[in-house]
C-alpha positions as CSV (number, residue, x, y, z in Angstrom):
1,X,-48.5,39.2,66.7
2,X,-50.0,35.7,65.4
3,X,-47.4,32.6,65.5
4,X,-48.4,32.0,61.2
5,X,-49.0,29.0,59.6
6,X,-47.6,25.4,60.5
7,X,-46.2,25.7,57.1
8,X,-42.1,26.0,57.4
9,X,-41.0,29.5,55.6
10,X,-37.3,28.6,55.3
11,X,-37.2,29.7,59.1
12,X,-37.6,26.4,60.8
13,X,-37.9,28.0,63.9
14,X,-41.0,26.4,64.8
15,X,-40.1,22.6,64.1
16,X,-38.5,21.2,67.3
17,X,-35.5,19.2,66.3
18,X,-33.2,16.5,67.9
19,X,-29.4,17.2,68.1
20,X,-27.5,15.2,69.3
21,X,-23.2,15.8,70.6
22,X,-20.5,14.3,69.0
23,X,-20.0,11.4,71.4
24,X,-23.6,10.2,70.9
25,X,-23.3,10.9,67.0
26,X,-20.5,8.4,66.9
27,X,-22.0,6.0,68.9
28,X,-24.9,5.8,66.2
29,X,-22.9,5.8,63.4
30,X,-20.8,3.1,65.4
31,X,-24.1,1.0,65.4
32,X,-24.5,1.1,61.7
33,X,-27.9,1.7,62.4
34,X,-27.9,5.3,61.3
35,X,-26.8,7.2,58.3
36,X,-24.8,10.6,57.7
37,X,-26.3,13.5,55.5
38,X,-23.4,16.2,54.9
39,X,-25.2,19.2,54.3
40,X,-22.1,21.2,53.8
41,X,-21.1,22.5,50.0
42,X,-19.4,19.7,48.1
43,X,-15.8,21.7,48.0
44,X,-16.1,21.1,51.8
45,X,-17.3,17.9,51.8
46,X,-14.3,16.9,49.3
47,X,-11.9,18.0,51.5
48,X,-12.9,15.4,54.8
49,X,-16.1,13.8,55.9
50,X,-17.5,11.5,57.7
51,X,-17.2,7.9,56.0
52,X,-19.9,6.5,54.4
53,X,-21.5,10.3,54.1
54,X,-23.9,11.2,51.7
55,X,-23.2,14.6,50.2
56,X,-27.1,16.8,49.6
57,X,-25.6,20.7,49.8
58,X,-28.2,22.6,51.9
59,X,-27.0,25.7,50.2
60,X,-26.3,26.3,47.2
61,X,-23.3,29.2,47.1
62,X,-22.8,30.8,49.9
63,X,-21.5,34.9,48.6
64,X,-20.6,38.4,50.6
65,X,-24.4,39.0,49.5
66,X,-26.2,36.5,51.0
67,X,-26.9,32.2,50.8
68,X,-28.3,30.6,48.2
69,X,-30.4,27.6,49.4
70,X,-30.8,24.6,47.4
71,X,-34.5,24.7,46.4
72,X,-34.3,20.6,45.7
73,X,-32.7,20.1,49.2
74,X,-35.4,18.0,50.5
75,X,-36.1,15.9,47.4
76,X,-32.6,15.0,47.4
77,X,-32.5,14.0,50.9
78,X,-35.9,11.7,49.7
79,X,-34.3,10.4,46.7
80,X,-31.3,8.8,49.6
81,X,-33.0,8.3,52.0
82,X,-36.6,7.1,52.7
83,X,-39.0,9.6,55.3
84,X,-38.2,6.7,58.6
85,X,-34.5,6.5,57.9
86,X,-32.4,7.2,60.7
87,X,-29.9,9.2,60.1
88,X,-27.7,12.4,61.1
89,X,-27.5,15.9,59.3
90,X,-24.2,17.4,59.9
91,X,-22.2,20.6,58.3
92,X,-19.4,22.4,59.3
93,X,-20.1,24.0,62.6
94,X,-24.3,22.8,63.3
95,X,-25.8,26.0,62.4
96,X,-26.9,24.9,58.4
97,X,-27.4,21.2,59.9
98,X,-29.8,22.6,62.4
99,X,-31.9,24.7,59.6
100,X,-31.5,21.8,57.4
101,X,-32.8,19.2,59.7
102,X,-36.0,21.5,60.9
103,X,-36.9,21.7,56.8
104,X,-36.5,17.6,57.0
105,X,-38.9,17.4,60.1
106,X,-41.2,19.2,58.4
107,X,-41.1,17.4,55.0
108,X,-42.1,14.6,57.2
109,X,-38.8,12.8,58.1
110,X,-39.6,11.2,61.5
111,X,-35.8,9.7,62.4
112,X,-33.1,12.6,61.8
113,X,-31.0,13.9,64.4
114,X,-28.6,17.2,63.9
115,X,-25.0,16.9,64.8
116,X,-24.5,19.5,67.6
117,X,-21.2,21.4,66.4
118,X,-21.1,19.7,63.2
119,X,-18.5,18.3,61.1
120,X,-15.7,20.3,63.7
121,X,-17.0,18.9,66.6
122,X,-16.8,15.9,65.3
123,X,-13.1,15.9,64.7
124,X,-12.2,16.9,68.0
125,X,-14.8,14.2,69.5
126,X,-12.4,11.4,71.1
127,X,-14.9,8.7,69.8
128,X,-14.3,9.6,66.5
129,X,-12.7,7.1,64.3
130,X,-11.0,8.4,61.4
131,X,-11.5,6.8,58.1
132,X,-8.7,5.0,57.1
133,X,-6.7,5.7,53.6
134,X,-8.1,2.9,52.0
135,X,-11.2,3.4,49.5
136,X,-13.5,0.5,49.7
């Protein structure tokens, strides 16, 4: 059994990656010093995110048969946000946001953190402000 290539095949597994909880999340996003990445499909993203967020799906569709991944994922992130940009990845539940954020890493992103728990974490976070009803 040999570990394979450095090269990332989709699995991630071998990238370490930086979560952080929900408390700490807020605190950055607090300190405007760090931007949000919702990785989550847009319907989700439509229905509540994190203000300010910026919307790159991670997958595509997700079917009975199987996830489609965005094959443009990381060029997106790239075309928002430069490679020593701080900023979170968060989904729905910190699984995709994980997966995502390894592929980042190893794209060459040096300041991303995942959201432990994601988007639902988040919610139930204390420290979490919710965006007010007003669209600036």
């Amino acid at each position: 059994y040999t570990m394979g290539s450095l090269r990332s095949s989709g699995s991630g597994a071998a990238v370490p990656v930086e979560s952080v909880d929900p408390e700490a999340a807020c605190a950055l996003l607090a300190s405007g010093q760090y931007g949000y990445v919702d990785v989550r499909m847009w319907e989700d993203f439509d229905k509540g995110h994190v203000a300010g967020a910026r919307n790159v799906p991670y997958y595509l569709s997700v079917t009975p048969h199987g996830k489609e991944h965005n094959p443009h994922f990381v060029d997106q992130v790239a075309a928002l946000h430069a490679k020593e940009d701080r900023f979170l990845v968060g989904c729905r539940s910190g699984i995709r946001s994980r997966l995502a954020t390894a592929d980042l890493v190893a794209a060459g992103f040096t300041s991303v953190k995942n959201l432990e728990g994601g988007y639902l974490s988040l919610l139930k976070s204390a420290s979490y402000s919710q965006p007010t009803a007003s669209h600036q």
